[in-house]
TORSESE-405201 format. One record per residue (C-alpha): residue in one letter; x, y, z. Coordinates in steps of 0.05 Angstrom, whole numbers, padded with zeros to 5 digits, always signed. Layout:
N
AXYZ ...
This chain:
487
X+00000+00000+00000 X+00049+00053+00015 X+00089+00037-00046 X+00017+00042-00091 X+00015+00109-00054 X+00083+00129-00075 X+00080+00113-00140 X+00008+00140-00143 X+00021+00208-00117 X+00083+00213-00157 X+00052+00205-00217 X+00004+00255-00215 X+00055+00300-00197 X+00090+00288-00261 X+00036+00290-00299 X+00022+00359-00265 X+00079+00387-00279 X+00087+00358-00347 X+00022+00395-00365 X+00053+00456-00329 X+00108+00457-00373 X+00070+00452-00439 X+00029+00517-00416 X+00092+00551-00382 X+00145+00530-00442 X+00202+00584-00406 X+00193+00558-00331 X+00241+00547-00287 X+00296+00496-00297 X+00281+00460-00239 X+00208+00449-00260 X+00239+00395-00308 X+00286+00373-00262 X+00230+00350-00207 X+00192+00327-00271 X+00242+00280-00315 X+00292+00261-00251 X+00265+00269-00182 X+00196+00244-00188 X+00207+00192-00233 X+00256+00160-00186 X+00207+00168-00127 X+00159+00133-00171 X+00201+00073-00189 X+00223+00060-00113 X+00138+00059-00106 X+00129+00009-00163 X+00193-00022-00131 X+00162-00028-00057 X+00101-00057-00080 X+00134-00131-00100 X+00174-00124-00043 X+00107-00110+00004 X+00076-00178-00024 X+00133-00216-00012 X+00147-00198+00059 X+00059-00213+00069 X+00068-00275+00039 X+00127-00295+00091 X+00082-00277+00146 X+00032-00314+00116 X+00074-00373+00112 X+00097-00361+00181 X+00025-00358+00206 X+00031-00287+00234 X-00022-00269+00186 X-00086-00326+00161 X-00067-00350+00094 X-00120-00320+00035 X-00121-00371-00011 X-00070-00408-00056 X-00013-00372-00064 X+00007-00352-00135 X-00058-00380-00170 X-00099-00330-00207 X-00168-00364-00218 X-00197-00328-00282 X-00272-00359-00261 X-00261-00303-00192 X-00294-00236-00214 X-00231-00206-00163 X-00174-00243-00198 X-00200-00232-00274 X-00210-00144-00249 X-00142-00143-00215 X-00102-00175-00275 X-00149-00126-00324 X-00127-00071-00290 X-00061-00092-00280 X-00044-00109-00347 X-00077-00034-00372 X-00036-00010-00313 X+00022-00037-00342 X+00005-00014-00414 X+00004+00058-00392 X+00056+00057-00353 X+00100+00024-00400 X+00074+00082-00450 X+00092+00139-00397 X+00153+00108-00383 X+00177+00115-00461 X+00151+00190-00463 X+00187+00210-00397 X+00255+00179-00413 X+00253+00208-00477 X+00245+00268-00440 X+00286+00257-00393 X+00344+00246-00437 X+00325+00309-00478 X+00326+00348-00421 X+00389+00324-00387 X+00420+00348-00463 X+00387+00414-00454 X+00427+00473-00439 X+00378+00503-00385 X+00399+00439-00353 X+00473+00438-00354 X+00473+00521-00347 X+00422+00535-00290 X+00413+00472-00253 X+00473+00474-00218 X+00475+00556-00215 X+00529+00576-00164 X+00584+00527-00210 X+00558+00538-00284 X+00539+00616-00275 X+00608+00640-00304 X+00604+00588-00355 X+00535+00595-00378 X+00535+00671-00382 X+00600+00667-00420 X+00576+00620-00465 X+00508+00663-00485 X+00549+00714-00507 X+00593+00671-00548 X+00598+00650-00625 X+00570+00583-00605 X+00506+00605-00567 X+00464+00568-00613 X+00498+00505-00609 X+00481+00454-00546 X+00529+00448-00498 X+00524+00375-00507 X+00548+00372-00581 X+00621+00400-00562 X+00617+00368-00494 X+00586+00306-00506 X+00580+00287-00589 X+00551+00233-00611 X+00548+00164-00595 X+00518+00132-00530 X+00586+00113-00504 X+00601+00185-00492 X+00540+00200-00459 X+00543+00143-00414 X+00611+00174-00398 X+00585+00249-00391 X+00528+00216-00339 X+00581+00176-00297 X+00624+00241-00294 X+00562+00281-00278 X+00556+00240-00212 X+00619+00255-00191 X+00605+00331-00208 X+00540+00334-00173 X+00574+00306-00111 X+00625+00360-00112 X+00572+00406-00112 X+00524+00376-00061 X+00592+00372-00016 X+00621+00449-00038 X+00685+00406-00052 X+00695+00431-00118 X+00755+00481-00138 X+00745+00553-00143 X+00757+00563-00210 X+00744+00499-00243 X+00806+00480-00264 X+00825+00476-00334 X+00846+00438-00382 X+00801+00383-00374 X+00835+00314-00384 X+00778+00270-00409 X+00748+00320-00459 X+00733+00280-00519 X+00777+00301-00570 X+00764+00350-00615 X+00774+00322-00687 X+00699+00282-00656 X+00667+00344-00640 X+00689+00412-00675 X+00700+00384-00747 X+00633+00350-00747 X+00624+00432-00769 X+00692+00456-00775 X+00710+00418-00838 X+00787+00407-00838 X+00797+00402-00910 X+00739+00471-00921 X+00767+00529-00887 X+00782+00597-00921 X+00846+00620-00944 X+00843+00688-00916 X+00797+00731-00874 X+00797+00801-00849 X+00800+00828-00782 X+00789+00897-00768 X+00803+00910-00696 X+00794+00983-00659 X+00825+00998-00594 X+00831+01047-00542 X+00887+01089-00519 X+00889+01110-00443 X+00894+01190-00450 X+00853+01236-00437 X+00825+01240-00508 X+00801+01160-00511 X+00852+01163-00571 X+00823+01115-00622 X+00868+01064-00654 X+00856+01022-00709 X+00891+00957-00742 X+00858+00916-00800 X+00893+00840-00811 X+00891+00800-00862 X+00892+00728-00821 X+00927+00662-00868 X+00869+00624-00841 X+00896+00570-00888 X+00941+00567-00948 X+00943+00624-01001 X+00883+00586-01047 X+00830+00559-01016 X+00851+00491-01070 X+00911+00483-01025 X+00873+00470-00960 X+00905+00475-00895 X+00979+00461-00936 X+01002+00526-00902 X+00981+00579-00854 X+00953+00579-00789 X+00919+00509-00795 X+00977+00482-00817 X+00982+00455-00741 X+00919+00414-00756 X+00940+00393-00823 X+00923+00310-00827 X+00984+00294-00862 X+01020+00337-00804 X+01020+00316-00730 X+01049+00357-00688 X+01072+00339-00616 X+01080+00377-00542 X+01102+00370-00474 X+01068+00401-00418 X+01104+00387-00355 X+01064+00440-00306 X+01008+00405-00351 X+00965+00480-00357 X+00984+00483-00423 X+01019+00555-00411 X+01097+00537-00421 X+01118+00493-00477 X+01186+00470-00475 X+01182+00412-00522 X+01154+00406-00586 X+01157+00351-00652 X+01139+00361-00715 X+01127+00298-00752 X+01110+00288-00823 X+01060+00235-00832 X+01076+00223-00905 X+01153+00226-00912 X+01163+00211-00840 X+01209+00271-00832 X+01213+00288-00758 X+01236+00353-00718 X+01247+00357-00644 X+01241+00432-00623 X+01272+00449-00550 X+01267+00518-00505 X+01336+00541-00513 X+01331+00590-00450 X+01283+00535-00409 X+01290+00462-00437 X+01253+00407-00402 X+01289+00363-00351 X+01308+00305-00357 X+01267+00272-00304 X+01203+00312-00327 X+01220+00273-00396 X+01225+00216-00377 X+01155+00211-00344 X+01119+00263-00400 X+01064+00231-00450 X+01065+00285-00507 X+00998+00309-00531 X+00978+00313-00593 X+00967+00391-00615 X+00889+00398-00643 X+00832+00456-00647 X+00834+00462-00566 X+00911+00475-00557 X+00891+00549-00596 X+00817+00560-00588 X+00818+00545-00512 X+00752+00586-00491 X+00715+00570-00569 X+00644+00582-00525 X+00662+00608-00462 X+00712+00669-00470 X+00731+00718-00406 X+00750+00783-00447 X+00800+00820-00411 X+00787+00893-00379 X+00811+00929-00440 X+00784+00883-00489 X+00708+00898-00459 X+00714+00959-00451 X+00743+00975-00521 X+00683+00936-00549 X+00642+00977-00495 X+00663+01041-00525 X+00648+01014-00593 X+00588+00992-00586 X+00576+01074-00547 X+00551+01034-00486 X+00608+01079-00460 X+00618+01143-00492 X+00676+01166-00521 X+00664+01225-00500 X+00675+01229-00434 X+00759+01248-00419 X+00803+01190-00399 X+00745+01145-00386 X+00790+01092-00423 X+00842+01099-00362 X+00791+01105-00305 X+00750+01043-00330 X+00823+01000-00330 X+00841+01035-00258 X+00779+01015-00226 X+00773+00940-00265 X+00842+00927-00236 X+00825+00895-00169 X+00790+00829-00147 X+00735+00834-00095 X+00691+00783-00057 X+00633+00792-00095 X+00603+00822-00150 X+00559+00874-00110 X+00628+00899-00087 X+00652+00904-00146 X+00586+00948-00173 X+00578+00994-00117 X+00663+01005-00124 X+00654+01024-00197 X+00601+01068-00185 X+00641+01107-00134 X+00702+01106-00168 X+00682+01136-00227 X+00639+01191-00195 X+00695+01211-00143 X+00737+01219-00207 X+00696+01270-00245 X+00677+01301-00180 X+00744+01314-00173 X+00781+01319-00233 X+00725+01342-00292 X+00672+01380-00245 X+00642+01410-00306 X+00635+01350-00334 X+00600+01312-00280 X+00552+01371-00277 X+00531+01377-00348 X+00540+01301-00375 X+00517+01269-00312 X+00465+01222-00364 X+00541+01208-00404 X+00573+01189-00335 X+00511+01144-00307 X+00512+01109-00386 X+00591+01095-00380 X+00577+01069-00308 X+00528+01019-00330 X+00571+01004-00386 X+00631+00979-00350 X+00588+00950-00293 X+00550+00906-00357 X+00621+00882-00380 X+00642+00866-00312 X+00584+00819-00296 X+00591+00783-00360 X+00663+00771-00361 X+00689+00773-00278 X+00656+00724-00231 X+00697+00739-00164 X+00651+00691-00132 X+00674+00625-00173 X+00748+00673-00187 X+00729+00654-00257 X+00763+00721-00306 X+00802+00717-00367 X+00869+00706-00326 X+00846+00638-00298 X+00820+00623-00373 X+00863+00648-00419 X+00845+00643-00491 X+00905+00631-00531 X+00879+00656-00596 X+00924+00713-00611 X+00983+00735-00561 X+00964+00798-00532 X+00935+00777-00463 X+00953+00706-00455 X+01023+00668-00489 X+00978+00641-00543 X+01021+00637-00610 X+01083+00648-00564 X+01079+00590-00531 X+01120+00560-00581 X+01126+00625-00641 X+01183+00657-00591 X+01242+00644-00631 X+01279+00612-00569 X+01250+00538-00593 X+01304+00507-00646 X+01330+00441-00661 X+01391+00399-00663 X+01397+00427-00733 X+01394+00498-00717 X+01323+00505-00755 X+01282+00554-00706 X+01202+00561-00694 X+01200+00619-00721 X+01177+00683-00690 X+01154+00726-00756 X+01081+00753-00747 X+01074+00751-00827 X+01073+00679-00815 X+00995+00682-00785 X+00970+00744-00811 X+00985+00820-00851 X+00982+00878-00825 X+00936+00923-00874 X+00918+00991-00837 X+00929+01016-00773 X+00939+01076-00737 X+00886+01130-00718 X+00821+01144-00771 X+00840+01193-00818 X+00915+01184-00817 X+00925+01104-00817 X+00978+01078-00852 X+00961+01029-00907 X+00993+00965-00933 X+01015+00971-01011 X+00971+00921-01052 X+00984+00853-01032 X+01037+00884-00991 X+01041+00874-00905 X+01062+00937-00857 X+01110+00919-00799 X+01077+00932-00731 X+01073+00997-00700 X+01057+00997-00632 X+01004+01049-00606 X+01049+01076-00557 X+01124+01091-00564 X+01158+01026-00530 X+01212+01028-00577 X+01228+00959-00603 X+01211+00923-00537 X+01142+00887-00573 X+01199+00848-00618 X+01237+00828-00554 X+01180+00800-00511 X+01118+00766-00523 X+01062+00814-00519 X+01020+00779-00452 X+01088+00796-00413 X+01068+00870-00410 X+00994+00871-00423 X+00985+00827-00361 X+01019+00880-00316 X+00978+00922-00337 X+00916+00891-00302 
């Protein structure tokens, strides 16, 4: 009896909430939660304590503790009782059977949705999940890069889920998540099923605008021609930047801190003449006993395109695009330099952080531009709003999740990125070096302020001119080694 009540009651709770979510399609993700995982279990363990009740009568039956009813385990069709209870049992068992297809079904769908992997778990995914709606990818499920296809990878993603949602239950897990993860499935089974290896351009263009920290907001511009692939799109990926993904190419790397930051060993192995080139760091070579234990990973879309859905834009990144987009204006003097002041420190929380902004920014007009803060207060409330937006979608203080715990290594200006192994210091036995030229990934074909950029001759590339005089110290370092100081 209790179990038919179980069971019972937990049914019609499902089915309640089922309807509720066909009426309310944008309700809570936890509405489907209770729905497709909760309830269903509570109304298996009813179903479940039901055998188990009749067993444990029919030992106290055989016992004598209770009068025996009957033959045990003889249904007599000829009883009106026996030929009702195995009529409703078998259309019991019908339906059920029938709800028990539609709810897995939905079940499974909604374990594969992305309100379920984003929201359910909140606190954990929040950084992740707000990252990723602002991402190239927000269309795409989280399970098709995380999962794929295939049931063996599912199974997988479940049995890791456990261990994820006990980490959770118990706050054991690491603040930030740490990255990169070692069981992802790799990449040639996930990004090419859209990222065709043998399809990608030979060329796009890049037109980049930037920011300089004076009192003017001094606008800088640079336009880049990126070698995507090889010069004709009928060469493929023969040359250019996904050269390193080329299939007759394989190309091979040690991590010993195994964050995928510092390089010190890389081979290049040619799959079809069997040519191979072992490239060490000349200033920090691997040791030997680090060697000797290292299993070398095979370079693919990940090693480069580390945050492909879930990017933490650096302060002057967002707030570059922020002044782009005029959801801070231009405008307003050295806003540039008193957005990057203020977005400097970590606090506990993100309130903090708002009500710091906020104060900051007003005690410097109050200050420093008076006039300003009198007659462009509306400017001044817009640039605070602004920066606060770009905060809250890239800085989560409460998980320490920012673009310095994730770096995205596409490019080189705030994380190693290309230099990672492009830093001229990684040669071989032969003397051939990985070479550091920037012409090698993309040309430079404007750049400079509007009005007086500097353009590239036709089919031409300009050298590099940094924004601000640093004489030739961008050709001696890699880029992240100053921009990071900066922060």
């Amino acid at each position: 009896m209790t179990g038919a009540i179980v069971a019972f009651v937990s049914l019609m709770f499902i089915l309640f909430f089922y309807t509720l979510s066909i009426f309310y399609q944008q309700g809570s993700s936890y509405l489907g939660l209770f729905t497709y995982i909760i309830l269903p279990a509570f109304l298996i363990l009813g179903l479940i304590l039901i055998p188990i009740g009749m067993i444990l009568k029919m030992q106290r039956m055989k016992r004598g503790v209770e009068p025996l009813e009957g033959k045990l385990w003889m249904i007599d069709f000829t009883d009106r009782r026996h030929r009702n209870a195995t009529l409703v049992f078998a259309f019991g068992t019908v339906v059920l059977v029938f709800l028990t297809g539609i709810g897995s079904y939905e079940a499974f769908n909604y374990s594969e949705s992305v309100k379920f992997c984003g929201i359910t778990c909140h606190k954990v995914m929040e950084p992740e999940h707000t990252a990723y709606q602002n991402s190239e990818h927000a269309n795409v499920k989280c399970v098709e890069c995380h999962v794929g296809e295939g049931a063996g990878w599912y199974v997988r993603s479940k049995l890791s889920g456990l261990r994820q949602v006990w980490a959770v239950t118990t706050n054991s897990y690491p603040h930030p998540i740490q990255t990169p993860i070692a069981n992802l499935r790799p990449a040639r089974e996930t990004c090419e099923k859209c990222h065709w290896p043998e399809k990608f351009y030979s060329a796009k263009m890049v037109s980049e605008k930037h920011y300089l920290a004076d009192s003017a907001n001094t606008e800088w511009d640079i336009d880049l021609r990126m070698k995507i692939a090889a010069s004709h799109s009928a060469l493929g990926n023969s040359a250019g930047i996904h050269w390193h993904i080329n299939p007759n190419i394989k190309i091979e790397y040690i991590d010993p801190a195994n964050d995928r930051e510092a390089l010190p060993w890389v081979r290049s192995i040619n799959k079809l003449t069997g040519d191979t080139t072992l490239f060490q760091d000349t200033e920090a070579p691997i040791t030997d006993s680090a060697l000797r234990v290292a299993i070398p990973r095979t370079m693919d879309c990940m090693d480069c395109h580390t945050r492909p859905s879930h990017k933490y834009r650096s302060p002057s990144v967002f707030i570059d695009n922020g002044i782009s987009s005029g959801d801070i204006p231009v405008t307003l003097p050295m806003i540039k330099k008193v957005a990057m002041d203020i977005l400097t420190p970590a606090w506990e929380n993100r309130q903090i952080a708002h009500d710091t902004i906020r104060k900051y920014v007003e005690t410097f007009y109050k200050n420093t531009y008076p006039d300003i803060l009198a007659n462009h207060k509306p400017d001044i409330e817009k640039a605070i709003t602004g920066m606060i937006s770009g905060y809250s979608k890239n800085i989560f203080p409460e998980m320490k999740a920012t673009w310095e715990a994730y770096p995205d290594h596409i490019g080189h200006i705030d994380a190693g990125g290309c230099f990672r192994c492009h830093n001229g210091k990684h040669s071989s036995s032969s003397g051939k070096v990985i070479s550091r030229d920037c012409n090698l990934c993309h040309n430079i074909m404007t750049q400079g302020t509007p009005g007086q950029e500097e353009i590239a001759p036709f089919n031409g590339a300009l050298e590099f001119k940094h924004p601000v005089d640093i004489d030739n110290a961008w050709k001696e370092m890699a880029c992240a080694e100053c921009h990071k100081k900066l922060y």
